[in-house]
Structure formats: C-alpha cells, structure tokens
LORO-886915 format. One line per 3 residues: for each residue z, y, x of N, C-alpha, C, O, CB. Coordinates in steps of 0.1 Angstrom, whole numbers. Glycine has a CB too. Layout:
Z/Y/X/Z/Y/X/Z/Y/X/Z/Y/X/Z/Y/X ~ ...
//
This chain:
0/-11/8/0/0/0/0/12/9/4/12/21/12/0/-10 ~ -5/21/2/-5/31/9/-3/43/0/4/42/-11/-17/32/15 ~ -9/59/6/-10/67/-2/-19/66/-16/-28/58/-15/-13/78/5
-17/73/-27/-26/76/-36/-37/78/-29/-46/70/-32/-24/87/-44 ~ -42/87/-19/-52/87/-11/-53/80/1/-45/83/11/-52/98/-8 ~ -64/67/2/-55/60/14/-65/66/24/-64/63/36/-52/40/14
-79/78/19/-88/80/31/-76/90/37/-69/98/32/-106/87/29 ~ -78/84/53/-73/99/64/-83/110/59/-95/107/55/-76/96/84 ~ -76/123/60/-81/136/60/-87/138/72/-82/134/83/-72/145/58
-96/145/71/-105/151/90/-92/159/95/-84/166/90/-124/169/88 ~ -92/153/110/-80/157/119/-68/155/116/-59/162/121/-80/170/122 ~ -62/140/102/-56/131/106/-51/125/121/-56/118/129/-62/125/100
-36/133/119/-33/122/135/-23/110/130/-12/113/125/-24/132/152 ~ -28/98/131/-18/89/133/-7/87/142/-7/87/154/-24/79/134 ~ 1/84/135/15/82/145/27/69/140/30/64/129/25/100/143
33/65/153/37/50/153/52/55/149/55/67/147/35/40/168 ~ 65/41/149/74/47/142/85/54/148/95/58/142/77/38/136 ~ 81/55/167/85/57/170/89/77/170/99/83/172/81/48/177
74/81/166/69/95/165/76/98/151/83/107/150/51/96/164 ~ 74/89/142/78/91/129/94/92/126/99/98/117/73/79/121 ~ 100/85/139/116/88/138/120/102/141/130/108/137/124/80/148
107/107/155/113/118/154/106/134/144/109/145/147/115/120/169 ~ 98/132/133/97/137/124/108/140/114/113/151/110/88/131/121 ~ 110/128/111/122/127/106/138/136/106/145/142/99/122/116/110
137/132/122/149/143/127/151/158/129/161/165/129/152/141/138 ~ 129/158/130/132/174/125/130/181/115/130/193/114/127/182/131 ~ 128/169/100/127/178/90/143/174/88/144/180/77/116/175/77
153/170/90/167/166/84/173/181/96/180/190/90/175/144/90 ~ 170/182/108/169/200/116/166/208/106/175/214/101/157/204/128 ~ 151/212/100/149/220/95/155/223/77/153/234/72/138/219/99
161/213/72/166/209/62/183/218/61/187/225/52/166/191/63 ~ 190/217/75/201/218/75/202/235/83/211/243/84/208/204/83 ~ 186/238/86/189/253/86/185/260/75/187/272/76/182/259/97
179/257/63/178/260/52/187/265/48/188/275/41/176/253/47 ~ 195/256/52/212/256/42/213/249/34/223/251/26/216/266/33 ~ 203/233/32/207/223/25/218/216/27/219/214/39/200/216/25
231/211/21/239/206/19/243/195/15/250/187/22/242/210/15 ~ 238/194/4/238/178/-7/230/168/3/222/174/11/227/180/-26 ~ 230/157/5/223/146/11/213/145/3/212/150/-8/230/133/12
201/138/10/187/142/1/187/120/6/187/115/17/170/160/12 ~ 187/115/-10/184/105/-2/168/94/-9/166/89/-21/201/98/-1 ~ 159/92/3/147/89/-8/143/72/-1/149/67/8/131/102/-6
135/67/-8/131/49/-7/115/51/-4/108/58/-11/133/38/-26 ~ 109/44/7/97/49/10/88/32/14/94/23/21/101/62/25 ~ 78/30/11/68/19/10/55/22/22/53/31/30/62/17/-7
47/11/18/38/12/24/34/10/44/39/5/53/37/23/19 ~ 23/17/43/21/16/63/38/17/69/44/8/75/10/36/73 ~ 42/29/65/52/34/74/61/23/75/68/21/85/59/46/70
62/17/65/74/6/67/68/-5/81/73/-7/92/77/-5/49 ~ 55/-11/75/52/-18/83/53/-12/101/58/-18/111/40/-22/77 ~ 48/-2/101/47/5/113/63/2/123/63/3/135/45/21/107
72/-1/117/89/-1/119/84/-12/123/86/-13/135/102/0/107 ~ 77/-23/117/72/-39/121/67/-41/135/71/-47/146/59/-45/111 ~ 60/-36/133/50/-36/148/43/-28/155/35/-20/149/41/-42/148
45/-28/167/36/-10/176/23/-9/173/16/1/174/35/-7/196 ~ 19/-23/169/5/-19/165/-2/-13/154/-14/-11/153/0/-26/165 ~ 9/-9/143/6/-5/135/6/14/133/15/21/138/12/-14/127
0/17/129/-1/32/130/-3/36/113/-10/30/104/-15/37/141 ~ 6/49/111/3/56/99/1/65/98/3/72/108/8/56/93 ~ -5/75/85/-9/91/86/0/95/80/5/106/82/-21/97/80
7/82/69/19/94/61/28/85/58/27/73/60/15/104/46 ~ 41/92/50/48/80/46/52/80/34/58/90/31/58/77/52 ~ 50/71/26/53/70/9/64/68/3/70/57/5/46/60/2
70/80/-5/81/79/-11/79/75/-25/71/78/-33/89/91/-9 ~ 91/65/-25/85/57/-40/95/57/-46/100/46/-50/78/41/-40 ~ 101/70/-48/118/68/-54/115/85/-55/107/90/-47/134/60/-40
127/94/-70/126/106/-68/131/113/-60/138/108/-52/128/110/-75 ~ 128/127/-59/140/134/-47/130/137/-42/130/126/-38/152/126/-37 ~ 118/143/-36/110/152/-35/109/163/-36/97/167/-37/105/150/-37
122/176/-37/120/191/-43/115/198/-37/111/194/-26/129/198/-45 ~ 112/213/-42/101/217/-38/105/223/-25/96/227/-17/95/225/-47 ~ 121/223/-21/125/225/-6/121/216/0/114/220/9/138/228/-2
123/204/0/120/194/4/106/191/10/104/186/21/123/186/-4 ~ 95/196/0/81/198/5/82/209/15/80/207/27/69/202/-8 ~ 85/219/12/80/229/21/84/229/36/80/237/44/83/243/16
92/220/39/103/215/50/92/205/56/91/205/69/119/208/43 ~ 87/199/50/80/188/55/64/195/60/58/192/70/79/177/42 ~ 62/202/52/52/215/56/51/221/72/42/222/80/57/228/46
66/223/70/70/233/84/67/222/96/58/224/103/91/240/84 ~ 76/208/97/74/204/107/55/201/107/47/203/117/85/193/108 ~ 53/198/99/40/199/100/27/209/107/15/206/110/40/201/90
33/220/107/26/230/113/33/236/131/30/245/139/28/242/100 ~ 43/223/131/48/222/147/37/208/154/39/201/164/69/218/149 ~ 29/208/146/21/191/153/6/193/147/0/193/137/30/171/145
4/194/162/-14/199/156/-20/180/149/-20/169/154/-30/206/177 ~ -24/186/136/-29/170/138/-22/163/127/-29/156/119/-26/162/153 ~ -8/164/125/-2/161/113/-2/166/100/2/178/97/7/161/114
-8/155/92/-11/159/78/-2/167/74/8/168/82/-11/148/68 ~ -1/177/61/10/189/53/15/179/49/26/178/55/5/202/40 ~ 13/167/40/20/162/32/24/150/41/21/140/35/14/161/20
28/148/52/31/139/63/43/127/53/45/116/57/38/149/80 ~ 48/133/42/59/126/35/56/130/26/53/142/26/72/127/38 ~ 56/121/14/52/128/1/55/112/-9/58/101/-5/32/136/1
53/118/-23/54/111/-33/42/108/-44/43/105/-56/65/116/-37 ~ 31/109/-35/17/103/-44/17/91/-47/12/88/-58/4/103/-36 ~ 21/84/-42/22/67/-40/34/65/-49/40/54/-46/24/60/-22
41/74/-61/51/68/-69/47/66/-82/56/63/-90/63/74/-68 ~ 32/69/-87/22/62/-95/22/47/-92/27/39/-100/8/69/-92 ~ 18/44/-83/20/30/-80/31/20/-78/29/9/-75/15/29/-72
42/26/-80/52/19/-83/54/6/-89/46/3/-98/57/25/-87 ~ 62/-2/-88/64/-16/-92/77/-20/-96/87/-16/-90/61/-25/-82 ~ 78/-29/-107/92/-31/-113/97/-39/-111/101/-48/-119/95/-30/-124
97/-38/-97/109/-49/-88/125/-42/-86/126/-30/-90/102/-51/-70 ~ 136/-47/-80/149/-37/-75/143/-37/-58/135/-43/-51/170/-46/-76 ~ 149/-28/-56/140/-21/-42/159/-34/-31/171/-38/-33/139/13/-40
151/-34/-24/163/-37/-10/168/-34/-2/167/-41/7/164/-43/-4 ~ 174/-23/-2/170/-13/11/174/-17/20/182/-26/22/174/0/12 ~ 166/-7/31/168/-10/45/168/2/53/159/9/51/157/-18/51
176/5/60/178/19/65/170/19/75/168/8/81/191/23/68 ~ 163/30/78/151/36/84/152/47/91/145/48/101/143/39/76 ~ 162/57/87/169/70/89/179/72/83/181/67/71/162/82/87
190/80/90/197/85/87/204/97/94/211/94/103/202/78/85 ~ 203/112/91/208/118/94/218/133/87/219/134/74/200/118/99 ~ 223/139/94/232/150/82/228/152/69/236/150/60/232/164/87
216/155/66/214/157/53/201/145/47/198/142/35/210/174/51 ~ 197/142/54/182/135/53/189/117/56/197/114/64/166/142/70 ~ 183/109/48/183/95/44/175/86/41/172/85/29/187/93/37
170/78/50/157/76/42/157/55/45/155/50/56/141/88/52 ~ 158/51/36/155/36/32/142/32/29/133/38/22/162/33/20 ~ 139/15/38/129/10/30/129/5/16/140/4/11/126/1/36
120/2/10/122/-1/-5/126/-17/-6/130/-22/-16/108/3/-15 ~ 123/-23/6/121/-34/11/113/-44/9/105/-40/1/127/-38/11 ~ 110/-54/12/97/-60/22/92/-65/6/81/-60/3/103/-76/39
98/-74/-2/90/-79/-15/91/-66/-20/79/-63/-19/96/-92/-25 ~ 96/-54/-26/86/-44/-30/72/-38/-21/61/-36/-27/95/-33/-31 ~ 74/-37/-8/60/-32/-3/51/-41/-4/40/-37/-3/60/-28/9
53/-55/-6/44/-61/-6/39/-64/-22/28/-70/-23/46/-71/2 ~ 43/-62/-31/42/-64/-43/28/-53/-41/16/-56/-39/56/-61/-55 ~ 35/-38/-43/26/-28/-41/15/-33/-36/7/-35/-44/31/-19/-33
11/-37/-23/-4/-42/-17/-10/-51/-22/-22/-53/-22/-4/-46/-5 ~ 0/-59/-27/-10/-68/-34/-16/-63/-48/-27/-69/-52/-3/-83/-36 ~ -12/-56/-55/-14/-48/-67/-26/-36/-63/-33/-31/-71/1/-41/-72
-25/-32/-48/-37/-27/-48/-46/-37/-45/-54/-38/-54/-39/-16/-39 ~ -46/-45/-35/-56/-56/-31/-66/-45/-24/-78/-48/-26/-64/-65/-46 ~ -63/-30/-13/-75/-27/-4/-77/-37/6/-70/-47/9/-73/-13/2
-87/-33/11/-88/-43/29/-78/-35/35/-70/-42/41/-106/-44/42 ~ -75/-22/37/-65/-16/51/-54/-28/46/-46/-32/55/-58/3/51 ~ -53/-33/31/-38/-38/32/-37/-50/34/-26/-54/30/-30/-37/21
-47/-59/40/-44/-69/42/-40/-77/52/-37/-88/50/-51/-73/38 ~ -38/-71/67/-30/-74/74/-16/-75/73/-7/-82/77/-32/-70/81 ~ -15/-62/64/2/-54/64/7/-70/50/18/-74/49/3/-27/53
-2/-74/43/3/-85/34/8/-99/42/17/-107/42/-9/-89/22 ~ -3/-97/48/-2/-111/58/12/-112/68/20/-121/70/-17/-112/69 ~ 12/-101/72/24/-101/81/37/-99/71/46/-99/79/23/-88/93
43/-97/59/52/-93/53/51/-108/47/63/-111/46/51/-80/46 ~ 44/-117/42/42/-130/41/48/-138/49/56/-146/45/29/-134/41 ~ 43/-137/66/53/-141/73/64/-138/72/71/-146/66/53/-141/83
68/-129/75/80/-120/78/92/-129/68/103/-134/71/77/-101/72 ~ 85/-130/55/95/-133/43/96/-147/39/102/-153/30/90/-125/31 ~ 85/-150/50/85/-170/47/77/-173/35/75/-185/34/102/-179/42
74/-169/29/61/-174/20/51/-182/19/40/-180/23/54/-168/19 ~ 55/-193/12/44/-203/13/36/-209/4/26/-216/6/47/-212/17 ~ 41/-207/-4/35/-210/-22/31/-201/-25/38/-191/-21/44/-213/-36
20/-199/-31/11/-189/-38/21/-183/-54/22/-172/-61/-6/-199/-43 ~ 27/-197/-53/30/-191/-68/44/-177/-69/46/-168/-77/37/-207/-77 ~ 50/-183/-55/57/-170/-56/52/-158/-51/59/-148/-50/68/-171/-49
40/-156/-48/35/-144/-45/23/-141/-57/13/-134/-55/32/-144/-30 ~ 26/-147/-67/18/-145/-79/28/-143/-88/26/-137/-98/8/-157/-84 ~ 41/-149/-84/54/-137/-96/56/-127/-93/58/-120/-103/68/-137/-98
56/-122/-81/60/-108/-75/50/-100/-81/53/-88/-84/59/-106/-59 ~ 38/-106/-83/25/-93/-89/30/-94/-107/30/-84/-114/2/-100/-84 ~ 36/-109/-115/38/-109/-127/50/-100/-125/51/-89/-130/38/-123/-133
57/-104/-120/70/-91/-122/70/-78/-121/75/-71/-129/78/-92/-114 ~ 65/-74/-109/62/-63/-104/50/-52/-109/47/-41/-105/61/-67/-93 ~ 47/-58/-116/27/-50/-117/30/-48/-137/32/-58/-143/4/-71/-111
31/-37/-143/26/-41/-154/16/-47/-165/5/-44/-165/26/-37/-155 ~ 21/-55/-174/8/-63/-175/-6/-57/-178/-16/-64/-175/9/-73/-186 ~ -7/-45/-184/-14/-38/-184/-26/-34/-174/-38/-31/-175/-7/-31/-187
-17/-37/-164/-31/-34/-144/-30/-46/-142/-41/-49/-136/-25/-24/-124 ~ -22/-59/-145/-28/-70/-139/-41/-76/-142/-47/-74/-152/-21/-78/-140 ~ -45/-82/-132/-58/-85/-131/-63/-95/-123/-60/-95/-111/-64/-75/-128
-72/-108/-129/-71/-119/-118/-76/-116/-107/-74/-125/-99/-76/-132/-121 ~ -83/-104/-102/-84/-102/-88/-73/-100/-76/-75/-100/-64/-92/-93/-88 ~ -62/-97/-82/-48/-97/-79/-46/-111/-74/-44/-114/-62/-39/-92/-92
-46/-117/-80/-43/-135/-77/-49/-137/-62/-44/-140/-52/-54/-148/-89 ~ -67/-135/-67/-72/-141/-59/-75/-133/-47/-84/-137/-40/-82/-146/-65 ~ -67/-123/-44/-66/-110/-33/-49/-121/-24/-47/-124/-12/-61/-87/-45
-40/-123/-37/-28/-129/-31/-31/-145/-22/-26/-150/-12/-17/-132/-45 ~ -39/-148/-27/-44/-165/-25/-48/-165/-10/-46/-172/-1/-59/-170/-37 ~ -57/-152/-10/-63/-148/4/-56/-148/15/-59/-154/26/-67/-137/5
-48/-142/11/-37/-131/18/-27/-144/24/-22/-143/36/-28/-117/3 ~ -26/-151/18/-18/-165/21/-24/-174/31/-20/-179/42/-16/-174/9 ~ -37/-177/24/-47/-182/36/-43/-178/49/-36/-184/58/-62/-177/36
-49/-165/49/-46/-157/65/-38/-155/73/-39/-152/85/-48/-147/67 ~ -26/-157/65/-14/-154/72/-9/-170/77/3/-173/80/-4/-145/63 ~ -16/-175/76/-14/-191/80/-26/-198/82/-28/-208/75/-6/-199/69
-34/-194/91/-49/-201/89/-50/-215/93/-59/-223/89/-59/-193/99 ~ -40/-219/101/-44/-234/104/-44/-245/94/-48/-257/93/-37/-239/114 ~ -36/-236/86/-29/-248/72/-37/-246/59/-39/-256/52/-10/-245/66
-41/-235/57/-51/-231/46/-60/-237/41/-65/-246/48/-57/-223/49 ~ -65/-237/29/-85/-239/22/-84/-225/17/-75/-219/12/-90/-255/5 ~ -97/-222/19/-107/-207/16/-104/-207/0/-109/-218/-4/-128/-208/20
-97/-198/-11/-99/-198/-18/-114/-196/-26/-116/-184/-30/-91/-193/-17 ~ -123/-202/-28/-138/-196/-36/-139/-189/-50/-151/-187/-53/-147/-207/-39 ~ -129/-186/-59/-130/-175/-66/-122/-175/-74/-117/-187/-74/-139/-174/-72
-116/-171/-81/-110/-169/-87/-101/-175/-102/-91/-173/-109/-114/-162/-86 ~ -112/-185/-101/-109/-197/-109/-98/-207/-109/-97/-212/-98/-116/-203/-107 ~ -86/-213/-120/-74/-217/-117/-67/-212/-113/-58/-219/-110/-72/-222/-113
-66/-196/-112/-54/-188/-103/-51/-181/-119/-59/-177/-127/-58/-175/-86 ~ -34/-180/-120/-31/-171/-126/-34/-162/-129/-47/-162/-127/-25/-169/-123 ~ -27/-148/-137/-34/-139/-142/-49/-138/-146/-54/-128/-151/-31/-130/-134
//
C-alpha cells in the first residue's frame, strides 16, 4: 500500500528509514517550537513501514491511516519539507486513510518523541491494505510481510482481505493477486496460480 497517489512527483527524493527517523525528529523540533503541547499521536502503513524492514526498501512518503493530522500538523510537515531539497510537501500525510481496512491495527512503535508518536499499524494491517490494492510496487512489500508473518495458506490471507476489505471493493482479483503473492514469497514450494478460478471472493 501506498499513498492515494502512489506515482512519485517530478523531483521526488526517496528516502530510507534511517532518513525518515530523522524527519521525524525534526517535525516533533518543529512541533515543540510551535508551542505544541498535547502529544500528537498517529498509526502509519504502507512503504514506510516496510522500509523499517529492509535498507532496500525506499519511500517518498509516509501514510497515516489513523486521525490526527491538524492543520498545524500539516504545515510543520511542510516546514521540514522545505529544509530538504527534494522532499515531497506532503512527506507525511493522510491520503491513504481512504483505504483503510477493518482490521485492529497492532502497533509498533516507530517514533517517539516529546510531542510526536508515531506507530506501525502493524504487519497484517499493512498487508491487508496491499493486497486490497493488488499494485505491482506492492508486491514485494506482500511477499516479504508473508514471510515476515509465517503465512502459508492462502486461506488466511484470503480472510485478511474478507475481513479487512469491505464487501463492497472486494473483488476476485484480490484472491488471485493474494494467491500470487504466496507463490513468490516461497517459490520453491509453489504452482503458478492460472486464474482466478476456485479462489474465493
């Protein structure tokens, strides 16, 4: 999963999570020269999580999938923004909470500082999310969160989309995106799903 928008913008700079921690620290800086007070605390999906996974992964932004986005909050995120040639305005944002899923999130702490908080939604929510989009950027980030989570039956990664996905967007291409996604993340043991036939949804 990604943003609502998952194309990079021209002069998109990607950055790993190591960059992303210290973004982080300076909008929770620029937060606490504001004069914010109250703890700002948000649940975030997608690349960025994975990015925490592995150095190879790189993101443009990071998706908050939980409320608490105010409009200080944007303009803060703005600011560090305009200290990094190359970093998107909306480097943190809440486009991607359209796509939400009705799973309980797990969190995982990610950040934490004076005023700023920031949790993963955890690993079967972000992956519900990707599989519900079913893009190609998301199909490594499925495969590896498959491992990650021990996944070996299709069928439990065909509840996560019945649970998670309203029935309304599900769709057997969902299945047969999950079916894939299983394959690959275990290729020696696999058969090629060929269409979509016999799979759920």
């Amino acid at each position: 999963m990604g943003s609502a928008d998952p194309t990079p913008h021209v002069g998109d700079t990607p950055f790993n999570a190591a960059d992303m921690q210290r973004y982080f620290a300076e909008l929770d800086d620029t937060l606490a020269q504001e004069g914010v007070d109250e703890q700002l605390h948000l649940f975030v999906a997608g690349g960025a999580v994975i990015a925490t996974r592995t150095d190879a992964r790189l993101t443009t932004d990071v998706d908050v999938v939980s409320d608490g986005m105010t409009d200080q909050l944007r303009r803060c995120v703005a600011d560090v923004a305009q200290r990094h040639p190359g970093l998107r305005t909306k480097w943190l944002n809440d486009d991607a909470i359209v796509k939400r899923v009705n799973l309980p999130m797990e969190p995982d702490r990610l950040y934490e500082g004076r005023t700023l908080v920031i949790d993963s939604a955890g690993d079967r929510y972000v992956l519900a999310m990707k599989l519900a989009s079913g893009r190609h950027i998301d199909r490594p980030d499925c495969e590896l969160l498959i491992r990650s989570l021990g996944i070996t039956d299709l069928g439990e990664l065909i509840y996560l989309i019945q649970q998670g996905v309203p029935e309304s967007r599900q769709h057997p291409a969902m299945a047969l995106f999950a079916a894939e996604r299983l394959r690959d993340a275990y290729p020696s043991q696999s058969r090629s799903p060929r269409s979509g036939e016999g799979l759920p949804l």
